[in-house]
LUMBATI-495906 format. One line per 4 residues: number of its first residue (from 1); their letters; for each residue x, y, z of C-alpha. Coordinates in steps of 0.05 Angstrom, whole numbers, plus 32768, in hexadecimal, padded with zeros to 4 digits. Layout:
NUM> a> X,Y,Z ~ ...;
***
This chain:
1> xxxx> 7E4A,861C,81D5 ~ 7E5B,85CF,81F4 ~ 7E20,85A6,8200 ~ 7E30,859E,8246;
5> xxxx> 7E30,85EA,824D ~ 7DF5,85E8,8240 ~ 7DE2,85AF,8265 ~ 7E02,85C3,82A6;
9> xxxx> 7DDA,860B,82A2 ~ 7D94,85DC,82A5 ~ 7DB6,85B9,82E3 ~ 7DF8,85B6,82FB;
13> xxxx> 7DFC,856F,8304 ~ 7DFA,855D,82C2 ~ 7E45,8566,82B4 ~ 7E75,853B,828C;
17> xxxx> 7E94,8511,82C2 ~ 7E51,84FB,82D6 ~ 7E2D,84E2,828D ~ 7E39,84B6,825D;
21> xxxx> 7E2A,84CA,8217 ~ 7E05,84A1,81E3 ~ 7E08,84B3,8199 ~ 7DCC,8484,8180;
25> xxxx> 7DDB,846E,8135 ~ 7DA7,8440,8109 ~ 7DB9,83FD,8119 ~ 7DA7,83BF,8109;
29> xxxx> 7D77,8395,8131 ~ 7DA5,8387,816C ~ 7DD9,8376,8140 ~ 7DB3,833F,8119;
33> xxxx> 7DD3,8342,80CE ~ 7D92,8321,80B6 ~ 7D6A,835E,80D5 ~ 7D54,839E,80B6;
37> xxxx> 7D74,83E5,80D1 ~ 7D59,83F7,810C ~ 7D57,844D,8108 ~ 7D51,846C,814E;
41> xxxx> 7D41,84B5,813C ~ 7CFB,8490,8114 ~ 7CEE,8471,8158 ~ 7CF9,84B0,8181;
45> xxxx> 7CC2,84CC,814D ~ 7C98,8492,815D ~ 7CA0,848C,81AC ~ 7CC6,844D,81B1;
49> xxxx> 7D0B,8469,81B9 ~ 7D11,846B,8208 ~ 7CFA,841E,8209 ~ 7D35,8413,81D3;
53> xxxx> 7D63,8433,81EF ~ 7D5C,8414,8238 ~ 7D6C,83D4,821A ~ 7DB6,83CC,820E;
57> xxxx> 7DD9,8389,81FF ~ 7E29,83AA,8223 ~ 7E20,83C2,8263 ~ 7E29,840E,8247;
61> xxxx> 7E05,8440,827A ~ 7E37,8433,82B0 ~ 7E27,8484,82CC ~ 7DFE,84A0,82EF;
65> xxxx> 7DE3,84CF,82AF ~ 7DD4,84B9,826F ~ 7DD1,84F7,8230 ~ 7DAC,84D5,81F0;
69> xxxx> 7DBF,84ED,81A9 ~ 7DA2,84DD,816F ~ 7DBD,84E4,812C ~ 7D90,8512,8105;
73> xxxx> 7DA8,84FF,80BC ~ 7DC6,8550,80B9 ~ 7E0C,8541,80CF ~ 7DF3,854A,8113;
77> xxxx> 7DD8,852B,8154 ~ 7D92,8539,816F ~ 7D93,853C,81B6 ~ 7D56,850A,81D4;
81> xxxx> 7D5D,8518,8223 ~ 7D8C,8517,825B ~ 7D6E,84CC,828F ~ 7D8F,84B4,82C8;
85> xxxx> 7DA6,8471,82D7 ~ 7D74,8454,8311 ~ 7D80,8408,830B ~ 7DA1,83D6,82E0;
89> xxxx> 7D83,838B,82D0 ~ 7DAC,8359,82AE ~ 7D7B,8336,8282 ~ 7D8C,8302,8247;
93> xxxx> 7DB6,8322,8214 ~ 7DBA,835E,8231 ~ 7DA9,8390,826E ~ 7D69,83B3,8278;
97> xxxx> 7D6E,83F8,829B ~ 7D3D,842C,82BC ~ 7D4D,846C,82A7 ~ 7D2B,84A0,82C1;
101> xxxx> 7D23,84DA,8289 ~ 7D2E,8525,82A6 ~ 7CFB,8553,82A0 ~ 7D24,8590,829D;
105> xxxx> 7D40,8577,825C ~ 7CF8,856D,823C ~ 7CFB,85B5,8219 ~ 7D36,85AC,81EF;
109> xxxx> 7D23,855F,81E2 ~ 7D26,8558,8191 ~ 7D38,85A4,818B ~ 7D81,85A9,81A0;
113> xxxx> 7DAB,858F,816C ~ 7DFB,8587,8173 ~ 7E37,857B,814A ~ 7E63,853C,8163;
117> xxxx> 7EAB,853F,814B ~ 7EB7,84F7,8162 ~ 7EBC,84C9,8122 ~ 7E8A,848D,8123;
121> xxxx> 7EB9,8457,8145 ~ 7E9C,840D,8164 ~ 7E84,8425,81A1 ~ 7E3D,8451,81A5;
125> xxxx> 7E46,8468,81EF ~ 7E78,849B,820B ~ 7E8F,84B3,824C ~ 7E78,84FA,8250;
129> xxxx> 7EC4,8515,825D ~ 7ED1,84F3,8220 ~ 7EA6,8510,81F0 ~ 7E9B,8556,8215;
133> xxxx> 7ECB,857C,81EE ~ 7EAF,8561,81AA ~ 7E6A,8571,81B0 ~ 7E4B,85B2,819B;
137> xxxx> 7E08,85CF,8195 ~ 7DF6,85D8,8145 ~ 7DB0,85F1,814E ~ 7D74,85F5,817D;
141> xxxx> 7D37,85F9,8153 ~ 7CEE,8618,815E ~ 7CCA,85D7,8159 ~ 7CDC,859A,816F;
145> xxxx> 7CEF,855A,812A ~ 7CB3,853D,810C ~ 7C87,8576,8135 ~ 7C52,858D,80F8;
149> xxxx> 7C4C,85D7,8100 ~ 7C09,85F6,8108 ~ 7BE5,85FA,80CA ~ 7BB3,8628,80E0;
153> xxxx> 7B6D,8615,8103 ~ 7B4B,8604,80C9 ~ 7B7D,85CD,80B6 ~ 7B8D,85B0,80FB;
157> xxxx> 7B83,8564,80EE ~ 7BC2,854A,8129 ~ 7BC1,84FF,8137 ~ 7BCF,84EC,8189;
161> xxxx> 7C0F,84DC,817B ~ 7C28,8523,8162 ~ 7BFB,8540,819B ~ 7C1C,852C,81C9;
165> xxxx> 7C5E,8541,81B1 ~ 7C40,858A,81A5 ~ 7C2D,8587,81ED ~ 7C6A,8566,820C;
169> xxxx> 7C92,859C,81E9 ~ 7C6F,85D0,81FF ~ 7C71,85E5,81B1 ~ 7C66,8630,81A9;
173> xxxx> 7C53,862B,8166 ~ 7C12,8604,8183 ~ 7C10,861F,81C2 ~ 7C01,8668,81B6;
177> xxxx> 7BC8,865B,817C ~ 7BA6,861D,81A2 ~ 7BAC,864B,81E2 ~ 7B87,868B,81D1;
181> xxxx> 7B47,866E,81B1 ~ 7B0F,8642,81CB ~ 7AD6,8611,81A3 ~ 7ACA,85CF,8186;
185> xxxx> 7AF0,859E,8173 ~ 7AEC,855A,8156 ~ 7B0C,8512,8167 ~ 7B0C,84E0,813C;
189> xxxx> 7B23,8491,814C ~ 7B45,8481,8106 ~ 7B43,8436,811A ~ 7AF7,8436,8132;
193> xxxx> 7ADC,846C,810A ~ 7ABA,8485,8143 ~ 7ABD,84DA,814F ~ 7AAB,850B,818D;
197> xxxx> 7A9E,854D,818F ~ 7AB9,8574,81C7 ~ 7AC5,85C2,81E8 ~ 7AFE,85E0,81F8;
201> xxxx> 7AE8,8614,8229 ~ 7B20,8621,825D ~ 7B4F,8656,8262 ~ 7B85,8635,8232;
205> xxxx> 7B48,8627,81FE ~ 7B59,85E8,81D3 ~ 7BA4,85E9,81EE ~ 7B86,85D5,823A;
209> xxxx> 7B56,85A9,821F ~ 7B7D,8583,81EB ~ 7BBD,8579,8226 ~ 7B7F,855C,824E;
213> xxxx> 7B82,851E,8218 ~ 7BCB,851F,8205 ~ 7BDB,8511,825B ~ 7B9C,84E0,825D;
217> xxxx> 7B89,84C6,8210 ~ 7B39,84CA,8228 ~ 7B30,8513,824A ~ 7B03,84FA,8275;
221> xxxx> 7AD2,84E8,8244 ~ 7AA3,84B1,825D ~ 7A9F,8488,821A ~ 7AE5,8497,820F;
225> xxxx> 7AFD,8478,8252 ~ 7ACE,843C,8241 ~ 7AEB,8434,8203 ~ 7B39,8434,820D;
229> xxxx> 7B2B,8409,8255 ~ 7B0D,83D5,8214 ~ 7B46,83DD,81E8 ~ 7B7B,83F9,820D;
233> xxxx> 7B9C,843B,8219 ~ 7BC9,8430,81DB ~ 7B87,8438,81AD ~ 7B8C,8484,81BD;
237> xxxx> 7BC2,8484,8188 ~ 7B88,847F,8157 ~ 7B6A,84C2,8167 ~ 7B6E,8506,8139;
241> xxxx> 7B58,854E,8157 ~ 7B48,8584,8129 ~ 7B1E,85BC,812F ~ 7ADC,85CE,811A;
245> xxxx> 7AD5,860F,8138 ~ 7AF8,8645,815E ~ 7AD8,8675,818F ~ 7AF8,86B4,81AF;
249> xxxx> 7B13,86A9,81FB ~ 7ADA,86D5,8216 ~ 7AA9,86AB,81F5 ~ 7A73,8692,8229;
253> xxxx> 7A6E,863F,8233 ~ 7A2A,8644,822C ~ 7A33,8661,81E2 ~ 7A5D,862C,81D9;
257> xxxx> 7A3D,85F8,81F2 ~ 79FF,8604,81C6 ~ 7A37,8602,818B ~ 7A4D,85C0,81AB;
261> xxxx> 7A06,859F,81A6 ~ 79FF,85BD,8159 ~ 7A3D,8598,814A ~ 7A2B,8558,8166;
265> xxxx> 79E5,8553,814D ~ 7A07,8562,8105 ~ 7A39,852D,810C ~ 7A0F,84F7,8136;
269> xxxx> 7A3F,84F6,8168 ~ 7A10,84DD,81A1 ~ 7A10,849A,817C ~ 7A5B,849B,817D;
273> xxxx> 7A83,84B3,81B3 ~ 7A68,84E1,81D0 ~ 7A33,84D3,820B ~ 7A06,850D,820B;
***
């Protein structure tokens, strides 16, 4: 199958005539010799990519669409989101755009990978119609690249940063295991050595609760919130969940809750982070 096959049957406007294509290479520090390789699928795996990539020293995106691919070091592309164009600034060096990433697209983000018959040339950025015919789909995998798998709910120990990907991607192989149990977890602020013991109680068990902090980086927590307005929002990039007990669904909160209070009192928590 063509890429924008594909594409089109997630929305019809998305069609060749109407994207440019961008097949993102390591490069080297905006072209400074003296500069180390820059490698854009390492900062798609770190969360800097869409701020890279909206940077561009030739006035490439010129449509209204914009496909990303990365190059996945298999022969291959990874495909990092369909944007659209919504403004243009010609800065110093360069022009600054706001693209506008499409949710639609989030699903297959870092697992659809495609095959590009176009050899490497000088340019990076292709008119859709151009490329169209040349690009293929090679695989679309279970879990999105550099997503751990889950290594079962003894060993869960996932920094923010890989939380949030599980959660963004919707990633089944979290999803259903995280979903169908509730209990206690721990958080632990790697830069502050600080920890807080917490419930997951809701009807999505640890999956609902742990989305509450991926979307938010405090869950509500009081100290939490106090801590991160202190630092900043960024700090929540030090935290690591695990688990330090599961609970059936139909588990009562108020059997958890007295679990809850053991935990705390064993770990001291109330002189940490959490508040009660």
């Amino acid at each position: 199958m063509k890429l924008f096959t594909l594409l089109a049957s997630i929305d019809p406007a998305i069609t060749p005539h109407a994207c440019k294509v961008y097949l993102h290479q390591p490069v080297r520090d905006r072209g400074v010799e003296a500069q180390p390789w820059m490698y854009p699928l390492d900062m798609w795996k770190d969360g800097t990519f869409e701020e890279f990539q909206s940077f561009q020293t030739t006035n490439h995106f010129t449509a209204e669409y914009l496909v990303s691919l990365i190059y996945n070091d298999q022969g291959g592309y990874m495909f990092a989101g369909v944007f659209r164009r919504r403004g243009m600034t010609a800065e110093s060096g360069g022009f600054s755009y706001h693209l506008e990433r499409l949710p639609d697209f989030d699903e297959l983000d870092g697992r659809l990978h495609v095959l590009c018959s176009e050899k490497n040339g000088r340019t990076a950025c292709y008119l859709g119609a151009t490329l169209a015919d040349r690009l293929s789909l090679q695989k679309i995998t279970e879990h999105k690249l550099g997503t751990p798998e889950f290594p079962g709910y003894r060993s869960v120990r996932v920094r923010k940063a890989d939380l949030d990907r599980i959660i963004k991607a919707q990633d089944v192989g979290w999803r259903g295991p995280l979903s169908k149990v509730k209990g206690i977890y721990l958080i632990s602020d790697m830069a502050k050595n600080l920890v807080y013991v917490g419930m997951a109680s809701g009807a999505n068990g640890f999956w609902g609760r742990w989305s509450c902090y991926s979307r938010s980086g405090h869950g509500g927590n009081r100290k939490m919130i106090k801590l991160l307005d202190e630092l900043s929002d960024g700090h929540a990039e030090n935290f690591v969940f695990s688990i330090l007990e599961i609970a059936d669904l139909n588990t009562s909160d108020e059997s958890l809750e007295k679990r809850e209070i053991h935990w705390k009192e064993l770990l001291h928590t109330r002189v940490s982070l959490n508040g009660n």
